[in-house]
C-alpha positions as CSV (number, residue, x, y, z in Angstrom):
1,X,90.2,101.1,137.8
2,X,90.2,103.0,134.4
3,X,91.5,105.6,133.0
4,X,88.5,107.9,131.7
5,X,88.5,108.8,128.0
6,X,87.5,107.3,124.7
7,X,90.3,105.2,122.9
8,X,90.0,103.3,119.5
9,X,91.3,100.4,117.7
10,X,91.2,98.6,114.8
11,X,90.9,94.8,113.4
12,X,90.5,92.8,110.3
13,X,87.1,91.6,109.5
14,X,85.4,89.2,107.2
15,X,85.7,91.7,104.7
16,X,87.5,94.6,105.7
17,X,88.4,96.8,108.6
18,X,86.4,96.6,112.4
19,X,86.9,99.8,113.9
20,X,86.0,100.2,117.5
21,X,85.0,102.8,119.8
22,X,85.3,101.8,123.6
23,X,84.1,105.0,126.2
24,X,85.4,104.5,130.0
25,X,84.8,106.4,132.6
26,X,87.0,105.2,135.8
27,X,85.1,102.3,137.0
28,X,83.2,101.2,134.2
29,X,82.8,100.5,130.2
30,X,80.3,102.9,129.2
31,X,79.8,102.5,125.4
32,X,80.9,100.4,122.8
33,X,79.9,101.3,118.9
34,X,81.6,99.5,115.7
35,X,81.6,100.3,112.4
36,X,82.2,97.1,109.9
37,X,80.5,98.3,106.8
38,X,81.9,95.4,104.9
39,X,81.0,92.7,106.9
40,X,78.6,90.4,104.9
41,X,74.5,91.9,105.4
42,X,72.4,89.9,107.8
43,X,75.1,87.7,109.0
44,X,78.8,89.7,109.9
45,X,76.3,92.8,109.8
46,X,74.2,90.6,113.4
47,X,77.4,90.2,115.4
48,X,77.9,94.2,114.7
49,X,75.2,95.2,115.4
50,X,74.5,93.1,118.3
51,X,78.4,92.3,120.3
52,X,78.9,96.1,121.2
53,X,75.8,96.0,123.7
54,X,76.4,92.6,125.0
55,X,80.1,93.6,125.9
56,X,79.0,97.0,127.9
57,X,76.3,94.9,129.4
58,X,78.8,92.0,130.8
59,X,81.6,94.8,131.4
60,X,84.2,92.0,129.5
61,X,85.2,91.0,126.1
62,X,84.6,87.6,126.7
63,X,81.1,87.4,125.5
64,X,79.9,84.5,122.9
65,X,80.2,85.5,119.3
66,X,77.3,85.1,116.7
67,X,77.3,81.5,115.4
68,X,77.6,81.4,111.7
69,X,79.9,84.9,112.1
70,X,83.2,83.7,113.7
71,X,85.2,85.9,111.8
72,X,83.4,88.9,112.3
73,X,82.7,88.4,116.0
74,X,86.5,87.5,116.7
75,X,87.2,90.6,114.7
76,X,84.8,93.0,116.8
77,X,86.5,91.2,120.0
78,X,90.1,92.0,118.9
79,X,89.4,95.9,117.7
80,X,87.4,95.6,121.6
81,X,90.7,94.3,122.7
82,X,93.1,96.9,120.6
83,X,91.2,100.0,122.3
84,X,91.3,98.7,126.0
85,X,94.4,97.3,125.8
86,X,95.3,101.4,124.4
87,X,93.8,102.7,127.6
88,X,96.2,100.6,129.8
89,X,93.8,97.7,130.9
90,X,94.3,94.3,131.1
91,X,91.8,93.0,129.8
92,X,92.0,88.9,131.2
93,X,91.4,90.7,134.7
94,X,87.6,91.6,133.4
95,X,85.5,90.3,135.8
96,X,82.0,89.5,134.0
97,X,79.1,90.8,135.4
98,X,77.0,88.0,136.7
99,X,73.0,87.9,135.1
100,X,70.6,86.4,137.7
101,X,69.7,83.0,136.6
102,X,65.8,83.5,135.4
103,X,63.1,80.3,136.3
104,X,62.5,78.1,133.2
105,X,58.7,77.5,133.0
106,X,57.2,75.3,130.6
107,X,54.9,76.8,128.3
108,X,52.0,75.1,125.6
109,X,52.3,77.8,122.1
110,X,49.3,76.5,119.7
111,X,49.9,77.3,116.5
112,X,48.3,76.4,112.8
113,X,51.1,75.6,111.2
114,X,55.3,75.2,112.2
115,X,57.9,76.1,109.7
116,X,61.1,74.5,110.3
117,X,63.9,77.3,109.0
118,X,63.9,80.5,108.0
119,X,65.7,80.6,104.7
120,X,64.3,81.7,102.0
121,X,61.9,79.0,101.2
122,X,60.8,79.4,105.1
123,X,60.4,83.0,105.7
124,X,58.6,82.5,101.8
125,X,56.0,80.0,103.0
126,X,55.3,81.8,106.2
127,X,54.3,84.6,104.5
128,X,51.7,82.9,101.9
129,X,50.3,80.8,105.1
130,X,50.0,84.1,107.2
131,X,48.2,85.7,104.0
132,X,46.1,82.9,104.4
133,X,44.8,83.1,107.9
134,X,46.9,80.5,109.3
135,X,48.6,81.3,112.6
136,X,52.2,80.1,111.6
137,X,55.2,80.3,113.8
138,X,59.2,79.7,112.1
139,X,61.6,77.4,113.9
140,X,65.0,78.8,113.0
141,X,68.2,77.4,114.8
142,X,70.6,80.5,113.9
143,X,70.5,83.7,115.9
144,X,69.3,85.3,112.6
145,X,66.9,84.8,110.1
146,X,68.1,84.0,106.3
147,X,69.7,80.8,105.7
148,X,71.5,80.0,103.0
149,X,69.3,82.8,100.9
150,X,71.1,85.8,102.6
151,X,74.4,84.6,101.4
152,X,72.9,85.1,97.7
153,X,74.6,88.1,95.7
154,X,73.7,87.9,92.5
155,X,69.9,88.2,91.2
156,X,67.0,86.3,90.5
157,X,66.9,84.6,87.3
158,X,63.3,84.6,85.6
159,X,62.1,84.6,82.1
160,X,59.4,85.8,80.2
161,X,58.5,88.6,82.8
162,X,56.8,92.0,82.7
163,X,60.2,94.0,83.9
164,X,61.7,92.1,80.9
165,X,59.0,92.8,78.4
166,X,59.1,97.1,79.7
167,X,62.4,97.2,78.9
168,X,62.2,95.3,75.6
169,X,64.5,91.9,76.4
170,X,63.4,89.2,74.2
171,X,63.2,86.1,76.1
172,X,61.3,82.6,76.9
173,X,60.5,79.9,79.0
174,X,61.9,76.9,76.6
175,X,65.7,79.1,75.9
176,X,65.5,79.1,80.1
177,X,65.3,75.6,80.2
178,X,67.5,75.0,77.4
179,X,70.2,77.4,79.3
180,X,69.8,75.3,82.5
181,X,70.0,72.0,81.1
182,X,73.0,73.4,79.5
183,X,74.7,74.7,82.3
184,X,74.3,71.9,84.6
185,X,75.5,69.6,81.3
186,X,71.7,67.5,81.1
187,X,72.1,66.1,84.4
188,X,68.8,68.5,85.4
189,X,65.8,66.6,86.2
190,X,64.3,68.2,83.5
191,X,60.5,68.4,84.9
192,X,61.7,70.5,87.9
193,X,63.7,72.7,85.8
194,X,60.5,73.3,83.8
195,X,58.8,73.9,86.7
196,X,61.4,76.6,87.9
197,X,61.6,78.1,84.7
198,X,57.8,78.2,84.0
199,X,56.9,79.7,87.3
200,X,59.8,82.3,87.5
201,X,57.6,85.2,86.1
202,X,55.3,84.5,88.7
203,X,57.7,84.5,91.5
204,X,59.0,88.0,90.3
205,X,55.5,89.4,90.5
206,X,55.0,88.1,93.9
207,X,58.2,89.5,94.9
208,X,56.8,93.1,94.0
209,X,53.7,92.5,95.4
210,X,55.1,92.4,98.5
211,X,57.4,95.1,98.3
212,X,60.3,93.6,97.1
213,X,60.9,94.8,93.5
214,X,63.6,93.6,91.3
215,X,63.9,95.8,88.5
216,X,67.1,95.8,87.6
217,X,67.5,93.0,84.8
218,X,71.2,91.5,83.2
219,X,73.1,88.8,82.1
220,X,74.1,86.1,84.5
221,X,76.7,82.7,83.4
222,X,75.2,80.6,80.9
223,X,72.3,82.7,80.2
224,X,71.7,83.6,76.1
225,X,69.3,86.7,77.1
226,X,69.3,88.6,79.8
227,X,67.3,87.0,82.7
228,X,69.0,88.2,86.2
229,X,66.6,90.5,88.0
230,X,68.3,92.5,90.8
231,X,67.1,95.1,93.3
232,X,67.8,98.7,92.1
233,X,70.9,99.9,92.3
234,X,72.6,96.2,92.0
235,X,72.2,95.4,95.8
236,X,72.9,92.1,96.8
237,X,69.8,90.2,96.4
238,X,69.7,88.0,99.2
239,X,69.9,90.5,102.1
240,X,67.8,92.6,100.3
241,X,64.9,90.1,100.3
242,X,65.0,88.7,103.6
243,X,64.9,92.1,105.2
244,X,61.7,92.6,103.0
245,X,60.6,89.3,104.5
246,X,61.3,89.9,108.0
C-alpha cells in the first residue's frame, strides 16, 4: 500500500512555514510531527499541536481543522499532503478509519457557579470564585481556552504601580485618564475609564500573585510615561497569561 520510509514537506502558514514529517511503514501512517513555530500561541499553536495525532489516528488527511485556526489547519493539511503525495500516494483514496459511535447518556453536573467564556475576563473570574470556595465550571464554545485575550501582543497598561515605582517611572492615575480620554478623542465614558485606570495597580499585583509577573514596563501609543507592563523578555502578553490561567 505504501512505500516505507519517512518523507517531508512543506506549506505556508499563518505566519510562516509548516513543515511536516509523515513516517509510513507499508500499510499504515505511523507518525505525523509538525513544526509551525510561528503560528499564533494558543490558537495556530492548538491545531499544531493537536492535527498530527488526529490524522495518524483516522489514517487520512481529511480530518476537521481547529475552528478559529483555518489557516493554520489548512496549512498543516497541505505540508500532510506535500509529504504523502512525495511518497507516491494518492491521497483522495485514504480510506478513514471508522471510530465506533459511543452511547450519549444524559448527565445532571451541579455546580456553584457557570462562567460563560473563557477569555480573559472568564478564565479571570473563575479563578477569584475558585479562591473563594465556589465550585465553578467555564462554558467555552472554542476548542481552546482564551478568547479574544490570547490574541493580545502588546502589554498591560497600569499606572502608579510598584514595578513602576522600582524602576523609578514617574507616573499617575489622573495623566492615565487624561491619556485615554485623549486617545479615544473624549468619547470615553469617563467613570469607567477611572475605574480602569484606578484599579490597574491592583490588577498588576494580582497578576503576580498568581504567578503571572509583568515586569517588563515601556511606552505604548498615546501614553506620556511609560505604563505597558510586559512579561520578561517582551513575550506576547496574551498567551502568556492564559497559559498562567489555565
Amino acid at each position: 500500500k505504501f512505500k516505507a520510509g519517512t518523507y517531508e514537506g512543506t506549506a505556508k502558514g499563518f505566519g510562516g512555514d509548516i513543515v511536516a514529517t509523515v513516517k509510513l511503514s507499508e500499510d499504515k501512517i505511523e507518525d505525523i510531527t509538525v513544526v509551525g513555530d510561528s503560528e499564533s500561541q494558543g490558537i495556530g499553536s492548538v491545531a499544531v499541536e493537536t492535527l498530527p495525532a488526529l490524522m495518524v489516528k483516522k489514517q487520512t488527511v481529511d480530518v476537521d481543522g481547529v475552528s478559529g485556526a483555518t489557516v493554520s489547519s489548512d496549512a498543516i493539511k497541505a505540508a500532510v499532503t506535500s509529504a504523502l503525495e512525495s511518497a507516491g500516494v494518492d491521497v483522495s483514496a485514504l480510506v478513514p478509519v471508522e471510530e465506533e459511535e459511543t452511547a450519549k447518556t444524559d448527565e445532571t453536573l451541579d455546580y456553584d457557579v457557570v462562567v460563560v467564556g473563557g477569555g480573559g475576563a472568564g478564565m479571570t473570574a473563575a479563578i477569584e470564585l475558585k479562591n473563594a470556595g465556589l465550585n465553578v465550571v467555564i462554558l467555552e464554545k472554542m476548542p481552546m481556552l482564551g478568547g479574544n485575550s490570547v490574541k493580545a501582543t502588546g502589554g498591560m497598561n497600569a499606572a502608579e504601580t510598584k514595578v513602576q515605582k522600582e524602576q523609578g517611572i514617574t507616573d499617575s492615575v489622573e495623566q492615565f485618564v487624561q491619556d485615554t480620554m485623549t486617545g479615544g478623542h473624549n468619547l470615553n465614558n469617563i467613570d469607567l475609564v477611572r475605574t480602569l485606570a484606578e484599579n490597574s495597580a491592583g490588577a498588576i499585583d494580582w497578576l503576580e500573585s498568581i504567578g503571572a509577573p509583568l515586569p517588563e514596563v515601556t511606552f505604548s501609543g498615546g501614553a506620556t510615561n511609560k505604563r505597558l507592563h510586559r512579561p520578561k523578555g517582551g513575550a506576547p502578553v496574551g498567551s502568556y497569561l492564559v497559559d498562567v490561567f489555565s
